[in-house]
N, CA, C and O of each residue as an XYZ file, in Angstrom:
320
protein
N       5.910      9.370     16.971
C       5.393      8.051     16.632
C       4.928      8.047     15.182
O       4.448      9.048     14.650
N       5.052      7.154     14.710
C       4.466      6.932     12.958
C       3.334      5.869     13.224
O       3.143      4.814     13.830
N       2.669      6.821     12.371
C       0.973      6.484     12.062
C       1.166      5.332     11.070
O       1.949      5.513     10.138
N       0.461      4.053     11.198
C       0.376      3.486     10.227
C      -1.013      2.738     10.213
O      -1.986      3.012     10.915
N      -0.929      1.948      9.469
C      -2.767      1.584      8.853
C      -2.275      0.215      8.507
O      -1.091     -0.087      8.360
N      -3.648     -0.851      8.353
C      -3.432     -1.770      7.694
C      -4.269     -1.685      6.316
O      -5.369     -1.136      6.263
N      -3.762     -2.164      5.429
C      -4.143     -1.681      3.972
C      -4.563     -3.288      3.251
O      -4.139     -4.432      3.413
N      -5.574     -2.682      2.431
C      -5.675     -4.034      1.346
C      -5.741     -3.205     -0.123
O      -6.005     -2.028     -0.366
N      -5.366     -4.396     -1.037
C      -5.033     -4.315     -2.063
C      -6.000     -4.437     -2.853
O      -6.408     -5.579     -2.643
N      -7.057     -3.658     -4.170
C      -7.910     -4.246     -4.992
C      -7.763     -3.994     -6.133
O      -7.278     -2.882     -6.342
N      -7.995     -4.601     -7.001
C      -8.170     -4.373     -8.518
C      -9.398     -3.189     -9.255
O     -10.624     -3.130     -9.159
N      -8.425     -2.380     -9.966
C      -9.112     -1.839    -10.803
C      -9.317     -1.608    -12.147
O      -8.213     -1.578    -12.691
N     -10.266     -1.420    -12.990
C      -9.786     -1.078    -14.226
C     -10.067      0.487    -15.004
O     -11.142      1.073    -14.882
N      -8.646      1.153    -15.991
C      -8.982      2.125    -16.443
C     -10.197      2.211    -17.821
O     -10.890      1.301    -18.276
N     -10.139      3.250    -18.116
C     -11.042      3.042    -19.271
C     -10.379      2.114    -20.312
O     -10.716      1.048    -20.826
N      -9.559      2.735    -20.400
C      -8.924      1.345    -21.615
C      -9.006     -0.104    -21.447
O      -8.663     -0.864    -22.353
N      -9.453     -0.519    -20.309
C      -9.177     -1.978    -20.066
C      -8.113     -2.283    -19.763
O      -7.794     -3.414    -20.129
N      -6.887     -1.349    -18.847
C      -6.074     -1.333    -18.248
C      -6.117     -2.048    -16.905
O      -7.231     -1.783    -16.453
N      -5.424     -2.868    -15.984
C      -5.538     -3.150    -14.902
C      -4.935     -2.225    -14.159
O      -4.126     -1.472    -14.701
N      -5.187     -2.129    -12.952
C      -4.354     -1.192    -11.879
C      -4.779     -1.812    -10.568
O      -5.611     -2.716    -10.493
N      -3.982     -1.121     -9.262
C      -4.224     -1.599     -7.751
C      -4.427     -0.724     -6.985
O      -3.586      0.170     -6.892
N      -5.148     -0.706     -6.498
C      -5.351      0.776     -5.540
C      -4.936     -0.330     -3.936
O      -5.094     -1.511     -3.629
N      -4.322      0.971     -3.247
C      -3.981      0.691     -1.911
C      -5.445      1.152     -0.672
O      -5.633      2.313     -0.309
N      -6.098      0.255     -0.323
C      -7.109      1.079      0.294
C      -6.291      1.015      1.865
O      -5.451      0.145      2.096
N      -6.680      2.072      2.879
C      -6.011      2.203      4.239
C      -7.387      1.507      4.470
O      -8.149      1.209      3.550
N      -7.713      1.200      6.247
C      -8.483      0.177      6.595
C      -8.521      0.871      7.905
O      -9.558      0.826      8.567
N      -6.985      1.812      8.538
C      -7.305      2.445      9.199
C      -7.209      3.837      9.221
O      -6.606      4.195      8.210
N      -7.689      5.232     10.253
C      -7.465      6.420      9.966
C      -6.314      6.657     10.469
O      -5.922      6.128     11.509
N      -5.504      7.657      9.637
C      -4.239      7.953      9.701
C      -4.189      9.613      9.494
O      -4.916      9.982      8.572
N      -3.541     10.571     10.110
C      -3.740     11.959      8.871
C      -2.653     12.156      7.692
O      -1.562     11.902      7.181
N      -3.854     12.807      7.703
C      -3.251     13.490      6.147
C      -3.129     12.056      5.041
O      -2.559     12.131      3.953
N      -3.683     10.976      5.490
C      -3.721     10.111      4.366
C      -4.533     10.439      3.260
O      -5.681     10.583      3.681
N      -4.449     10.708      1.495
C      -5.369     11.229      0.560
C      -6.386     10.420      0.504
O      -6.320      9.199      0.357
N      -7.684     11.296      0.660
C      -8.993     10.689      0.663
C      -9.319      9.562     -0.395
O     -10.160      8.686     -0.191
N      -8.424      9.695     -1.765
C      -7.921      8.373     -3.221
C      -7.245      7.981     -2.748
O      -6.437      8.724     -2.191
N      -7.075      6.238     -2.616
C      -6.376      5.647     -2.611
C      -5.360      6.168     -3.262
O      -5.412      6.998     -4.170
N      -3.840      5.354     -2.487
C      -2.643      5.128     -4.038
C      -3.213      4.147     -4.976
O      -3.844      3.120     -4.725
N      -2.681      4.944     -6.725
C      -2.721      3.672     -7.703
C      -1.338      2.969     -7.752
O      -0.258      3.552     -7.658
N      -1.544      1.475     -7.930
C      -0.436      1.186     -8.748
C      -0.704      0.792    -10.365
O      -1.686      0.199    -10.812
N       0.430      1.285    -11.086
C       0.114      0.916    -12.518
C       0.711     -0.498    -12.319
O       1.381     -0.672    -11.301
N       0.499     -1.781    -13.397
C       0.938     -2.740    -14.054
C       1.698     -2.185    -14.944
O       1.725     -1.062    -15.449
N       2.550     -3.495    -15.115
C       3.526     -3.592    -16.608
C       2.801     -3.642    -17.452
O       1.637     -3.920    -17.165
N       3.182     -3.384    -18.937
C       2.294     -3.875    -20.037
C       2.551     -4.937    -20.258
O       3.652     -5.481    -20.172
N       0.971     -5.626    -20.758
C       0.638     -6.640    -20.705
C       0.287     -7.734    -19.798
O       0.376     -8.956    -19.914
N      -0.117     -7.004    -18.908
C      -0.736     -8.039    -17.161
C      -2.081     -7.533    -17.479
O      -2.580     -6.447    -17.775
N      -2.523     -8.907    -17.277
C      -4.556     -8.552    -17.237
C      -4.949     -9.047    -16.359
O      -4.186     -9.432    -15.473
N      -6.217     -9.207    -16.294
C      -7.132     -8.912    -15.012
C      -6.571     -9.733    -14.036
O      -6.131     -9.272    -12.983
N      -6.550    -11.458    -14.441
C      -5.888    -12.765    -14.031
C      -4.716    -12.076    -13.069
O      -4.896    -12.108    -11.852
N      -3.255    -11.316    -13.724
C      -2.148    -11.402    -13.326
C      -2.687    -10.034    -12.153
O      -2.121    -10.069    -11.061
N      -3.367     -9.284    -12.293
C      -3.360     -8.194    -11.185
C      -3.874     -8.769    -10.462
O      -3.560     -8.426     -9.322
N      -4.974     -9.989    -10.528
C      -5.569    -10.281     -9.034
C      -4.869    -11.262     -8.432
O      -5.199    -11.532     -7.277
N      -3.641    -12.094     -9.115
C      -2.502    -12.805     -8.156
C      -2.012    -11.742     -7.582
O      -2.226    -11.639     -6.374
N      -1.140    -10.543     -8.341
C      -0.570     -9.582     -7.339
C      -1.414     -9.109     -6.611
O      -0.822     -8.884     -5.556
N      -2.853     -8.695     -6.471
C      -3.674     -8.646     -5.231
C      -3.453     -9.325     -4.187
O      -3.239     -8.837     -3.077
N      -3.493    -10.660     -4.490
C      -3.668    -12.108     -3.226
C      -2.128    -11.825     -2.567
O      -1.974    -11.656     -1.357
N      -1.168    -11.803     -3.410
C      -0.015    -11.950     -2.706
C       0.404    -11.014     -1.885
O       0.986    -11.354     -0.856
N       0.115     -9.183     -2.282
C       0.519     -8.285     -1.659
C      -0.777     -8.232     -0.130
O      -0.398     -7.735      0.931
N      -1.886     -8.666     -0.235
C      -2.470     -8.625      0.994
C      -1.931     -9.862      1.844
O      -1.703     -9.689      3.041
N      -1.714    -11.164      1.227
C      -1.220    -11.754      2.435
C       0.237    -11.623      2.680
O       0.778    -12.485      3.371
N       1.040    -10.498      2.121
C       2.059    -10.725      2.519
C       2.199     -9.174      3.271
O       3.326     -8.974      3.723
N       1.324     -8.181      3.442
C       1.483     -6.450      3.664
C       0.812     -6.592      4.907
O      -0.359     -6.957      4.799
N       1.277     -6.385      6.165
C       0.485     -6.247      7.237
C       0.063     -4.702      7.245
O      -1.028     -4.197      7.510
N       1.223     -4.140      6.887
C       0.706     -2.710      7.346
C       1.207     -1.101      6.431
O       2.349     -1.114      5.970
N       0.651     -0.256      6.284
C       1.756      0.579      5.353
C       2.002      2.106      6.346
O       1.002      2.537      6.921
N       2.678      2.494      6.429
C       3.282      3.627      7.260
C       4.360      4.888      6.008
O       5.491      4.969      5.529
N       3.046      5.634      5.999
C       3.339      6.783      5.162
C       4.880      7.540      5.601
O       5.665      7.850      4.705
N       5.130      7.732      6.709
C       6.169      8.472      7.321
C       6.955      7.214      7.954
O       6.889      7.032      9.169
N       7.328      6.780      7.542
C       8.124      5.176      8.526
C       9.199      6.090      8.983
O       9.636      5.232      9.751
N       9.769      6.796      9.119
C      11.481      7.667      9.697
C      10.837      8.274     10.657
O      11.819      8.907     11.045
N       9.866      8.666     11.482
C       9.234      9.694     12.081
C       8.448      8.760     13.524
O       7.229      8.592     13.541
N       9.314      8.253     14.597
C      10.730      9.879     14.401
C      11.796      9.239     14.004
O      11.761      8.029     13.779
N      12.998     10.045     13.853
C      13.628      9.509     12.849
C      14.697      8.884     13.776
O      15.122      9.327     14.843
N      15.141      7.376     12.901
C      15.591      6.595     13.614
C      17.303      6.844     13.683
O      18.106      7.289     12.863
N      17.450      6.256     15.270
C      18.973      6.661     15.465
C      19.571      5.318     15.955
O      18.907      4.281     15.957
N      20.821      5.386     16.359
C      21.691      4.393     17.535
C      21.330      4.353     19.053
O      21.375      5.403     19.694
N      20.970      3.165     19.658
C      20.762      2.954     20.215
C      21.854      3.275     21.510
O      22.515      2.269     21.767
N      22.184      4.450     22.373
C      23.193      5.306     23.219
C      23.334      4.726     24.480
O      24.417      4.856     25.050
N      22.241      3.983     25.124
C      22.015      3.363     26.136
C      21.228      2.339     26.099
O      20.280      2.054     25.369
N      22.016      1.518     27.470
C      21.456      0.024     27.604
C      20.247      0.427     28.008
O      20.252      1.435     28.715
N      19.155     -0.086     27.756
C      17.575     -0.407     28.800
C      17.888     -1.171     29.659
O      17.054     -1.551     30.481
């Protein structure tokens, strides 16, 4: 079975005044890293444009599944 979580999306900033997104999990999963994932921005997206991609990736991400193949998917051999 694959573990998955529901995740939200928040804004961060680096020292530079960089924007970024961290993936927070919401639920426990293993072996998920105790840091969030970052995502970097393109250059030139500021605070404004990372917190639309915030809004959009939480209402559009129900869920994230580190191992999605596991187990790993095959053809269906028989009718149910």
């Amino acid at each position: 079975m694959s573990y998955k979580t529901r995740v939200t999306f928040t804004i961060k900033e680096s020292a530079d005044g960089t924007p970024y997104l961290n993936m927070e999990a919401l639920d426990p999963i293993p072996n998920f890293p105790e840091q969030p994932p970052a995502f970097d921005l393109r250059p030139g997206a500021d605070m404004a444009k990372a917190e639309e991609i915030a809004r959009y990736l939480n209402a559009n991400i129900a869920s994230f599944r580190p191992e999605p193949l596991v187990p790993i998917a095959s053809f269906q051999t028989k009718v149910k």
